[in-house]
C-alpha positions as CSV (number, residue, x, y, z in Angstrom):
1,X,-4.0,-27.3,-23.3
2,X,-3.9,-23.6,-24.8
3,X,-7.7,-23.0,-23.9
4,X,-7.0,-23.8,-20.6
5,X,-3.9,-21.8,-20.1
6,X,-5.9,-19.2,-21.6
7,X,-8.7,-19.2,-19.2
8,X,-6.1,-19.4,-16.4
9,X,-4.4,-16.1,-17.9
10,X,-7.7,-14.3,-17.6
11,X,-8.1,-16.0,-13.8
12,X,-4.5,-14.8,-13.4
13,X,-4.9,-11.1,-14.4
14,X,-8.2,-10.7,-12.1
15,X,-6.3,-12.5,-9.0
16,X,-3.2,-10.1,-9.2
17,X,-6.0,-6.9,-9.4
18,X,-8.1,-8.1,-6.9
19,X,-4.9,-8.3,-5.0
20,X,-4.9,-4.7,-4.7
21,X,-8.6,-4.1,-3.4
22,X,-9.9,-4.0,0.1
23,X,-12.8,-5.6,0.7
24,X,-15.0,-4.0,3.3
25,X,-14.4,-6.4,5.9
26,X,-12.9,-6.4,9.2
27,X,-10.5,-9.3,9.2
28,X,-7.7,-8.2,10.6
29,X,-8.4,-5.8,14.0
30,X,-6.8,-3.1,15.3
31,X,-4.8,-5.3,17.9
32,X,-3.6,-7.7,15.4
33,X,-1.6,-5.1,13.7
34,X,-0.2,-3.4,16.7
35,X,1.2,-6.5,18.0
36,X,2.4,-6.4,13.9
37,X,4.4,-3.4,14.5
38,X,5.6,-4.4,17.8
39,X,7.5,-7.1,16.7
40,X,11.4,-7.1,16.6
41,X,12.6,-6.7,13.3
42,X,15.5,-4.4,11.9
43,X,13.3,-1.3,11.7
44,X,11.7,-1.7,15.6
45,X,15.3,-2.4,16.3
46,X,16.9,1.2,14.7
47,X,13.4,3.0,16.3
48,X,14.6,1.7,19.7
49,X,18.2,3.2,20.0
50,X,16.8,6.2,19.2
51,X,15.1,9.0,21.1
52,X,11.6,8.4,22.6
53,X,9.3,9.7,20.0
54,X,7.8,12.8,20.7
55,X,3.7,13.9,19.5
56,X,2.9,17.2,18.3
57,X,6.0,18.6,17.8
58,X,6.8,18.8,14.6
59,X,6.7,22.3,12.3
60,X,4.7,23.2,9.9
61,X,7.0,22.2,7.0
62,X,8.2,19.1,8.6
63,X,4.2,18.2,8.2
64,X,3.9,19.0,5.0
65,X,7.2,17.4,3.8
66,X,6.5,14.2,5.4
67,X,2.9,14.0,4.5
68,X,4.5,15.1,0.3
69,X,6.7,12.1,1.2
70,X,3.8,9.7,2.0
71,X,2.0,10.5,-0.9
72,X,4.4,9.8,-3.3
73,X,5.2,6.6,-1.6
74,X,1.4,5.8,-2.2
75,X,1.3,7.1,-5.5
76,X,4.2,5.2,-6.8
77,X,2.4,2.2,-4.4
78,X,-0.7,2.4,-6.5
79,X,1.1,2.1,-10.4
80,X,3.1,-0.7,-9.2
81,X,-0.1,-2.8,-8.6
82,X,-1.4,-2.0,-11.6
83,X,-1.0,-4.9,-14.4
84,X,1.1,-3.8,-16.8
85,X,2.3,-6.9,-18.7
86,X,2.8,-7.5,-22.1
87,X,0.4,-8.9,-24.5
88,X,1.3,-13.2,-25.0
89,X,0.3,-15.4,-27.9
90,X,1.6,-18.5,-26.7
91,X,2.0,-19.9,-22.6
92,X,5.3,-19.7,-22.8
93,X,4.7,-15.5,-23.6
94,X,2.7,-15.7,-20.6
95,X,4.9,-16.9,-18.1
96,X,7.7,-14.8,-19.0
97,X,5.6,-11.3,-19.3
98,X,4.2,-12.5,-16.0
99,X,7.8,-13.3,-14.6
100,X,9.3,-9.9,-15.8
101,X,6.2,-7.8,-14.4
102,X,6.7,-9.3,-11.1
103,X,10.4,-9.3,-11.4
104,X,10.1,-5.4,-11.5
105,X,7.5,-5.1,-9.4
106,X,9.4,-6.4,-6.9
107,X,12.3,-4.0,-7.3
108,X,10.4,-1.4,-7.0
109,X,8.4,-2.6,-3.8
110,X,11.9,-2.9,-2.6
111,X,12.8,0.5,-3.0
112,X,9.5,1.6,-1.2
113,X,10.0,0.0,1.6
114,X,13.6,1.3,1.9
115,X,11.3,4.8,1.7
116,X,8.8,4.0,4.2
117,X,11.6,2.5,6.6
118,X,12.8,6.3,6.8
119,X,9.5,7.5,7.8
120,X,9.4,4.7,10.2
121,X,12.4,6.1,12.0
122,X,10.7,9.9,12.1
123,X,11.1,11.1,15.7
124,X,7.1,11.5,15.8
125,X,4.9,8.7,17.2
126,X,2.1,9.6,14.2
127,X,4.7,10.1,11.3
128,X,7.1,6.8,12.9
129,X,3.6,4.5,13.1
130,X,2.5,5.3,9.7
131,X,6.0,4.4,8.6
132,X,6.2,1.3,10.3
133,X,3.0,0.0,8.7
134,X,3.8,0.7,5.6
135,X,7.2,-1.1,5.6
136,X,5.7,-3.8,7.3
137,X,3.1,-4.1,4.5
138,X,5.0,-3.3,1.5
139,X,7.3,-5.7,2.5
140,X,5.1,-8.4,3.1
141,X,4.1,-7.4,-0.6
142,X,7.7,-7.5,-2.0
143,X,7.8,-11.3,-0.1
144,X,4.7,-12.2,-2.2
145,X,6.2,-11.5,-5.4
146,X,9.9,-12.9,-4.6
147,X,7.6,-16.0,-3.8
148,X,5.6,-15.6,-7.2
149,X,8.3,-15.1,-9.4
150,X,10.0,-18.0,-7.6
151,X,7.3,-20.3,-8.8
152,X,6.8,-19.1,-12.1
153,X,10.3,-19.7,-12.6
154,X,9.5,-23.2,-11.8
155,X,6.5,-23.6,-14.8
156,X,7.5,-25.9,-17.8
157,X,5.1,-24.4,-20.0
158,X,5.0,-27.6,-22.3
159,X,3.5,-29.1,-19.2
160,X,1.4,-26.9,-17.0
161,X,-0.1,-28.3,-13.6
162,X,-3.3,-26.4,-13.8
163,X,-4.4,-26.5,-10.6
164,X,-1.2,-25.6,-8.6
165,X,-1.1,-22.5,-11.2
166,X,-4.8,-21.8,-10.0
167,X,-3.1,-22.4,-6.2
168,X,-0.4,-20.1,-6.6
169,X,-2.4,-17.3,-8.4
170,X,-4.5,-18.0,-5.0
171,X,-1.8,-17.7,-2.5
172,X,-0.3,-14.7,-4.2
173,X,-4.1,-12.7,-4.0
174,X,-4.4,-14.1,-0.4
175,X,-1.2,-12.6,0.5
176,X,-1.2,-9.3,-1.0
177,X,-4.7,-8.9,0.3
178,X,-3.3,-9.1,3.7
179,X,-0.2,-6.6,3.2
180,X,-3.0,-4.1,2.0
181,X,-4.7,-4.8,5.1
182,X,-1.8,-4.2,7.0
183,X,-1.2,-0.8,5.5
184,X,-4.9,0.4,5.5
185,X,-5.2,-0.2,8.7
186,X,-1.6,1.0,10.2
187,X,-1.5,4.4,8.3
188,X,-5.1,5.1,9.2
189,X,-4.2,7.6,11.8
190,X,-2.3,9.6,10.2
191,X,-4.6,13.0,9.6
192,X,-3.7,12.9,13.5
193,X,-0.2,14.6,12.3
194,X,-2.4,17.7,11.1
195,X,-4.4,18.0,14.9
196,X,-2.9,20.0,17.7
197,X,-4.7,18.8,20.8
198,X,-5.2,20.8,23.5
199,X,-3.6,20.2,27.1
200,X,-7.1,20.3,28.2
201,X,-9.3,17.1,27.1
202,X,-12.1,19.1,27.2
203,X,-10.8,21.3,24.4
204,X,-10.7,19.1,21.8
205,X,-7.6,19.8,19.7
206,X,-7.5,22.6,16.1
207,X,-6.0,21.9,12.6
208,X,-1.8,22.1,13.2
209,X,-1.1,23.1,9.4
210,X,-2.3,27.0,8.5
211,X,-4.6,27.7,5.6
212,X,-1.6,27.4,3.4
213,X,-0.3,24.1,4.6
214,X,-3.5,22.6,4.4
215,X,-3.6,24.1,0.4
216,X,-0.8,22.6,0.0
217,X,-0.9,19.3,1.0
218,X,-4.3,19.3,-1.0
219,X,-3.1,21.2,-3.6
220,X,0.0,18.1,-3.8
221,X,-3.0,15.3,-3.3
222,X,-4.8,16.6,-6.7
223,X,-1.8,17.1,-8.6
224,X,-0.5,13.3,-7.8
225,X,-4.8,11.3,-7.1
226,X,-7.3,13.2,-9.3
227,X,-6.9,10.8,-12.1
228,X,-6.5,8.0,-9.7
229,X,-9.8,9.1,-8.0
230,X,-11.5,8.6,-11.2
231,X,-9.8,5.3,-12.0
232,X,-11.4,4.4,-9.1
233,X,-14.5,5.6,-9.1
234,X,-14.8,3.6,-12.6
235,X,-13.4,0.5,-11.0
236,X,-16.0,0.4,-7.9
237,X,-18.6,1.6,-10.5
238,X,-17.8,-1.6,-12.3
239,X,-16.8,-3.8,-9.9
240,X,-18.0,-2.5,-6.3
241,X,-14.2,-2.9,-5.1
242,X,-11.8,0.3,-4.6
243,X,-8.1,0.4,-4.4
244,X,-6.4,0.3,-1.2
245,X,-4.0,3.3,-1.9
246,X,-7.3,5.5,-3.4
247,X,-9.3,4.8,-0.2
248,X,-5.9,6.3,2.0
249,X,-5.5,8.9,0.1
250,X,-9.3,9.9,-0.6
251,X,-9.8,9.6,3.2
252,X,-6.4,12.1,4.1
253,X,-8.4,14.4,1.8
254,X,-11.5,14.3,3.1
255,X,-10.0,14.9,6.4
256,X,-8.5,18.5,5.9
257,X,-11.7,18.7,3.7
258,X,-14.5,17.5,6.1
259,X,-15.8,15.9,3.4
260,X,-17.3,12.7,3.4
């Protein structure tokens, strides 16, 4: 029985990382998460008794401090999906390293979403959309864990079913994979915050933040992502996956950037 619960640990460990990587797929379209962030909930509900949002007019420093704001929600986003747990000599070890990881975890998704739930009720379309997504989706992943640490308070580890562990540790990837979608895909847009568009089509629209916003917000994207970055590269080096919150943040960068 311990070999077994030992190659399930390793099985384990991968499914919860994995859980954090997008695939370069296009499962979920564009439409699917609109309809997503349509839906009535409590935060749709606050965003409707107040003001139509408005575009483009926000000022410089509202900008930058919402965009500071989004980047520390990511950054904190990114260590929480990291796996942290203890090291276990015995299943029972296991279980309860597993539990307690997820446990916190949890929590602190929690307290994200609380965060991203005050973006969502910014009076800007761009800056209220980006919100939205990202309480949708770390919500759905604070659901995934309340459901993990649910079952694995349910293991008797003199007994372990193997293949509803290998289930679970399935359902939790499958899940989290899908709130990453969700929040790749809703906070895509928004560089769009940094774009002044012209009344005329034709014009195009110029870069809202000065030379010294723009420094700024990269200057705050180093300080918080250039170790991440490298994490990453190391990871799709090995791998050929990237993390969700390193591909938003390494595409924000490139936009004030132009690099590709």
């Amino acid at each position: 029985m311990r070999r077994n619960i030992t190659i399930v640990v390793i099985l384990a460990v991968i499914a919860i990382i994995v859980g954090t990587i997008i695939f370069l797929s296009n499962d979920n379209k564009t439409e699917q998460i609109t309809a997503n962030i349509t839906n009535p909930d409590e935060v749709a509900k606050t965003n409707s008794v107040q003001n139509e949002p408005t575009y483009g007019e926000l000022t410089e420093q509202e900008i930058v401090d919402h965009t500071f704001e989004l980047l520390n929600i990511f950054y904190r986003l990114y260590y929480v999906t990291q796996d942290d747990s203890g090291e276990a000599e015995t299943d029972s070890e296991f279980v309860m390293s597993m539990l307690t990881e997820s446990m916190n975890d949890k929590n602190k998704l929690d307290d994200l979403a609380l965060r991203s739930q005050a973006l969502a009720e910014t009076n800007d379309k761009v800056v209220s959309l980006t919100g939205m997504s990202l309480f949708l989706g770390v919500t759905a992943l604070s659901e995934s864990h309340q459901s993990f640490v649910d079952y694995l308070r349910s293991v008797d580890t003199d007994d372990v079913d193997l293949a509803e562990f290998r289930y679970q540790m399935a359902l939790f990837q499958s899940k989290n994979k899908d709130a990453f979608n969700t929040i790749v895909e809703g906070t895509a847009m928004f560089p769009y915050v940094f774009i002044k568009f012209s009344e005329n089509e034709d014009e195009g629209g110029t870069i809202a933040l000065s030379e010294e916003g723009q420094q700024k917000v990269l200057a705050e994207i180093d300080r918080l992502f250039s170790d991440i970055f490298v994490e990453d590269e190391q990871w799709h080096t090995e791998t050929g996956n990237r993390n969700a919150v390193a591909i938003i943040v390494q595409n924000y960068r490139n936009f004030l950037t132009g690099e590709e």
